[in-house]
Z-matrix of the N, CA and C atoms (Angstrom, degrees):
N
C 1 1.440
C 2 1.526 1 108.93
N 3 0.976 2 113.81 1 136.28
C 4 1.743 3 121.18 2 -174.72
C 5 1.963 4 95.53 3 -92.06
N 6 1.508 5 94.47 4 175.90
C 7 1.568 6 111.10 5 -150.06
C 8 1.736 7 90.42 6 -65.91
N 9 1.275 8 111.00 7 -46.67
C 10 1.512 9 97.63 8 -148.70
C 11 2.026 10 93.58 9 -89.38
N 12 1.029 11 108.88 10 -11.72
C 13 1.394 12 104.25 11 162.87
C 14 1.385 13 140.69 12 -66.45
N 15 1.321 14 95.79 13 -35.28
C 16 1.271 15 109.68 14 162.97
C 17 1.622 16 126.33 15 -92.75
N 18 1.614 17 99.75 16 -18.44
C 19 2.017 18 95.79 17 154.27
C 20 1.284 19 112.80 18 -53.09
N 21 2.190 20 98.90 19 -51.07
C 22 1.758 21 97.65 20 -170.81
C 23 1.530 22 124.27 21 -44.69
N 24 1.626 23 109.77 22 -40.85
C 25 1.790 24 130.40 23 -179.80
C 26 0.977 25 97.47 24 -58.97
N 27 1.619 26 133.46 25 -66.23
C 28 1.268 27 126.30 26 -172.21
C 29 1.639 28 127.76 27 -51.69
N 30 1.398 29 110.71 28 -53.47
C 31 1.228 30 117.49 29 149.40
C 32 1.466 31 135.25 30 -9.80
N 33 1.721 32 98.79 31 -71.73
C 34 1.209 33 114.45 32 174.80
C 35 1.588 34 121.41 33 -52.18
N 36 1.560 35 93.56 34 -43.63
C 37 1.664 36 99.56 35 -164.09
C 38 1.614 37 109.80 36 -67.17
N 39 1.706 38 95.76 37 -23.45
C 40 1.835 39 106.69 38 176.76
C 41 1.530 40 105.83 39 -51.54
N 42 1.659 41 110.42 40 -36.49
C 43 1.443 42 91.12 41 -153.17
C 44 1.537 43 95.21 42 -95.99
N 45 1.477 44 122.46 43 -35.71
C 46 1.600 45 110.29 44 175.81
C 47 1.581 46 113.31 45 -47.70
N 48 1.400 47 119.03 46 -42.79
C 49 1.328 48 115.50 47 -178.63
C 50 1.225 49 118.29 48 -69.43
N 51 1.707 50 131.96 49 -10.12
C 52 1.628 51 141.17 50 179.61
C 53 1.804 52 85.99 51 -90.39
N 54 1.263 53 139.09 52 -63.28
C 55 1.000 54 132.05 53 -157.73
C 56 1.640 55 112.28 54 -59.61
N 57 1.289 56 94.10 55 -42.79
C 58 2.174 57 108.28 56 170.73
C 59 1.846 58 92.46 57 -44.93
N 60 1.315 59 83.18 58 -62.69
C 61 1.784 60 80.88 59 -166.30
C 62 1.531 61 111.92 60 -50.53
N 63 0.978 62 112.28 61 -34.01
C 64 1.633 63 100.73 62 -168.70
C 65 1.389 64 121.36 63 -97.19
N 66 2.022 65 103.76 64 -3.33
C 67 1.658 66 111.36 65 165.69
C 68 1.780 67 91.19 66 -85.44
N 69 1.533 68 114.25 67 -21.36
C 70 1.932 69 92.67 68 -173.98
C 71 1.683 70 105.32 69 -75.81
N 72 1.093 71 117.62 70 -36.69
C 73 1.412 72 115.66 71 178.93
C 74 1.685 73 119.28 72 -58.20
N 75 1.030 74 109.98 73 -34.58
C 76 1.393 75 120.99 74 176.54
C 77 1.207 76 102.39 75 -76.94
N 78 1.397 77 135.03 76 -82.72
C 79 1.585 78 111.13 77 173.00
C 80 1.582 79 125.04 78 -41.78
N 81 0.860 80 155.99 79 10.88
C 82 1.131 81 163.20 80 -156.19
C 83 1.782 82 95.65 81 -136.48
N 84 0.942 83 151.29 82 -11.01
C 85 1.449 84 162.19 83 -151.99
C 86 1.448 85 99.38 84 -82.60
N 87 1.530 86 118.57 85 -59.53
C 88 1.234 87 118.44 86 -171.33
C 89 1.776 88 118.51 87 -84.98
N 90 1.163 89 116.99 88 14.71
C 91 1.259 90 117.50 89 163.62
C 92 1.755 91 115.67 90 -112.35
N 93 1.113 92 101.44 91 160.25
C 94 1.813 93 106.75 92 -155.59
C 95 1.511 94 99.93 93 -86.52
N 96 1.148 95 119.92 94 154.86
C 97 1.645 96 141.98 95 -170.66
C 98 1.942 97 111.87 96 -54.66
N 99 1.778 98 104.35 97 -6.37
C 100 1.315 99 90.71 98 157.20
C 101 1.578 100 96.14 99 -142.60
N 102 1.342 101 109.37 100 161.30
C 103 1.589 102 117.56 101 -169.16
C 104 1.593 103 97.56 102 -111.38
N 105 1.184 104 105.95 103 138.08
C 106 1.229 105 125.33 104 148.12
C 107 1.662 106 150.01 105 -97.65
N 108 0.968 107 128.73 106 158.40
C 109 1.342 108 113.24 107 -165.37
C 110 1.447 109 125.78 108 -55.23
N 111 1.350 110 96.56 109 -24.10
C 112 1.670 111 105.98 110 168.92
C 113 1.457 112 121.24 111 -73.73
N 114 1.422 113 105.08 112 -34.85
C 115 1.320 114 139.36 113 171.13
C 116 1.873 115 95.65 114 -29.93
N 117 1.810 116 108.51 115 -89.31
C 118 1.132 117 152.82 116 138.24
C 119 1.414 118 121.99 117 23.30
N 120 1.929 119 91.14 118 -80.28
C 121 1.993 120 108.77 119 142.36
C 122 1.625 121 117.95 120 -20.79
N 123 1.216 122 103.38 121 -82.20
C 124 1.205 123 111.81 122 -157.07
C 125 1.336 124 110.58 123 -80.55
N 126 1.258 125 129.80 124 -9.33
C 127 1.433 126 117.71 125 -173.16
C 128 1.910 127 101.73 126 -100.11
N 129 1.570 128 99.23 127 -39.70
C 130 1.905 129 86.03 128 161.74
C 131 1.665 130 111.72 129 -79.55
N 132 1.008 131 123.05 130 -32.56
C 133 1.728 132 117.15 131 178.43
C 134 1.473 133 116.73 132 81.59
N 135 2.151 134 92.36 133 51.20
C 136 1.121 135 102.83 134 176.38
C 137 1.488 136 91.06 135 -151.40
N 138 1.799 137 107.63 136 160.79
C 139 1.820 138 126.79 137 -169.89
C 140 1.505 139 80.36 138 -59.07
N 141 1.599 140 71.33 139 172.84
C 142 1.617 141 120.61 140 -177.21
C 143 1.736 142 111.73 141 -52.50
N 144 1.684 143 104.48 142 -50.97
C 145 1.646 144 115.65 143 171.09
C 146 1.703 145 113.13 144 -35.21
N 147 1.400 146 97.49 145 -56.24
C 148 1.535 147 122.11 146 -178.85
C 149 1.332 148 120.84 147 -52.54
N 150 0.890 149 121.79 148 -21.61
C 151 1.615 150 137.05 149 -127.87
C 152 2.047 151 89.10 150 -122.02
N 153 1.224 152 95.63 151 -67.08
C 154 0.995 153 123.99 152 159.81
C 155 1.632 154 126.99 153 -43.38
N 156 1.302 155 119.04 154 -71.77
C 157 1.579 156 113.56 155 161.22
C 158 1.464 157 124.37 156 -39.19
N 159 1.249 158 95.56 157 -44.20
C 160 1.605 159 124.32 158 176.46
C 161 2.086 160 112.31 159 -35.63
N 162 1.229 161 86.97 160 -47.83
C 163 1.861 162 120.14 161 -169.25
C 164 1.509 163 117.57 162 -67.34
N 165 1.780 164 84.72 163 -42.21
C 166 1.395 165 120.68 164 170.68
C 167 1.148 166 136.70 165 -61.04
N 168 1.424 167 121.27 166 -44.75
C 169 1.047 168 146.55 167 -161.53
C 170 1.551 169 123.02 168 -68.95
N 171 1.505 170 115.96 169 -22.59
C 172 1.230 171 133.66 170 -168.99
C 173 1.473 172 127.00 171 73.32
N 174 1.398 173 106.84 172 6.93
C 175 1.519 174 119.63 173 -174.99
C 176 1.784 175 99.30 174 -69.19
N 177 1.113 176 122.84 175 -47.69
C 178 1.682 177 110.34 176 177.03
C 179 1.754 178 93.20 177 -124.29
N 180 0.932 179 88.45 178 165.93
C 181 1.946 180 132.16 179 166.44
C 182 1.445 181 90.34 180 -33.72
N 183 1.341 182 129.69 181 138.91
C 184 1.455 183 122.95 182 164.57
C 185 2.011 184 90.52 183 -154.97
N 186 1.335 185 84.52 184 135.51
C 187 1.698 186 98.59 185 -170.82
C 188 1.821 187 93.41 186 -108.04
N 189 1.416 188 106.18 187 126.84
C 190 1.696 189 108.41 188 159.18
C 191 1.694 190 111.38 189 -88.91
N 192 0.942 191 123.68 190 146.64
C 193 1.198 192 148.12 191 146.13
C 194 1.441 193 121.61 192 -116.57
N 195 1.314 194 112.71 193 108.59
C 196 1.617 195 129.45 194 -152.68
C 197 1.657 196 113.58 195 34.14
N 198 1.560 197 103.90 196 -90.93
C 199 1.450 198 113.11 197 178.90
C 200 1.287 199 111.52 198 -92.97
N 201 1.712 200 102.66 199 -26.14
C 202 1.547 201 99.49 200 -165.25
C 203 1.747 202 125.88 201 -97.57
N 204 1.620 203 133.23 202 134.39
C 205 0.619 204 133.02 203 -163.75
C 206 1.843 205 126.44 204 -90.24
N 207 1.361 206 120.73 205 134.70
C 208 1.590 207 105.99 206 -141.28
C 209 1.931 208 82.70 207 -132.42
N 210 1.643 209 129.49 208 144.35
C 211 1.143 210 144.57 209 168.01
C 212 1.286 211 103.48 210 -119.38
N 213 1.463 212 115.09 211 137.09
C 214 1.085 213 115.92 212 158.33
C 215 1.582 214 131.38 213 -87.53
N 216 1.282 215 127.92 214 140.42
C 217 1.456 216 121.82 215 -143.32
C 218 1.563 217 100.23 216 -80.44
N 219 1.074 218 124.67 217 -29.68
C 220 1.477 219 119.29 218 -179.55
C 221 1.969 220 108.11 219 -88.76
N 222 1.234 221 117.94 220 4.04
C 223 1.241 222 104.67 221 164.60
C 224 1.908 223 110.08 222 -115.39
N 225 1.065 224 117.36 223 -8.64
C 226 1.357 225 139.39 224 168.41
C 227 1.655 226 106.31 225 -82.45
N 228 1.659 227 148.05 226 -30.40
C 229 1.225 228 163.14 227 135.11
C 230 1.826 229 100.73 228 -36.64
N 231 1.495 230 106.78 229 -52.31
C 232 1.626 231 103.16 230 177.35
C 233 0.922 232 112.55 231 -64.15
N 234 1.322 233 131.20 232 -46.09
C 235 1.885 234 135.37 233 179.84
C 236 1.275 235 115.76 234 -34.98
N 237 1.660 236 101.88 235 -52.26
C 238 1.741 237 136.73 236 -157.49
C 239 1.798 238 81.22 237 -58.25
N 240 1.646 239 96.71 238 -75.13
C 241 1.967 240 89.31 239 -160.44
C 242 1.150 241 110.02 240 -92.81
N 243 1.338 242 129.98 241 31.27
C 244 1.466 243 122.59 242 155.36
C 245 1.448 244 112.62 243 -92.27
N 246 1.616 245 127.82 244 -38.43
C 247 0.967 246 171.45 245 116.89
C 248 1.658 247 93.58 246 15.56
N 249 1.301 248 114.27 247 -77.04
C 250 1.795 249 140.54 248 -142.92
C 251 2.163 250 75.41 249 -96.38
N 252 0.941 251 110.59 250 -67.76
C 253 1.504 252 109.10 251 -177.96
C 254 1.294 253 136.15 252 -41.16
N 255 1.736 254 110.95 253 -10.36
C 256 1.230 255 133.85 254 -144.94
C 257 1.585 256 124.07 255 -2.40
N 258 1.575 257 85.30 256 61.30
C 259 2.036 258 113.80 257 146.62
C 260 1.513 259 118.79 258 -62.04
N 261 0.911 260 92.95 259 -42.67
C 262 1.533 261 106.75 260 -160.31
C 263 1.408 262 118.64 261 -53.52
């Protein structure tokens, strides 16, 4: 790929990956500033096991409160498109 072709690609990929970001933030709008495992469930669209490993895993920030396990939505949103971007 020559120089300005691959600015153009790069370019491009800037803006599909700004637009991802700003359709993930918007879906993400109607759930509250910490996630829960149910939370979790439903937003990847997988069981409880899943959901759970997920929490586990050390891939984002995960806050306990006693037993229960708490994400914060803007570092759980990073997972999503780093994740989907394959940054990760």
């Amino acid at each position: 790929m020559m120089s300005t072709e691959l600015d153009t690609y790069t370019e491009e990929n800037q803006v599909n990956n700004s637009t991802y970001i700003d359709e993930m933030v918007k879906a993400l709008e109607a759930y509250p500033p910490l996630l829960d495992v149910k939370h979790i469930m439903e937003i990847l669209m997988v069981g409880e096991n899943v959901a759970y490993q997920e929490m586990k895993s050390g891939k984002f920030p995960v806050m306990k409160v006693g037993k229960l396990m708490r994400v914060a939505k803007p570092f759980f949103a990073k997972y999503i498109i780093e994740s989907s971007c394959g940054t990760e």
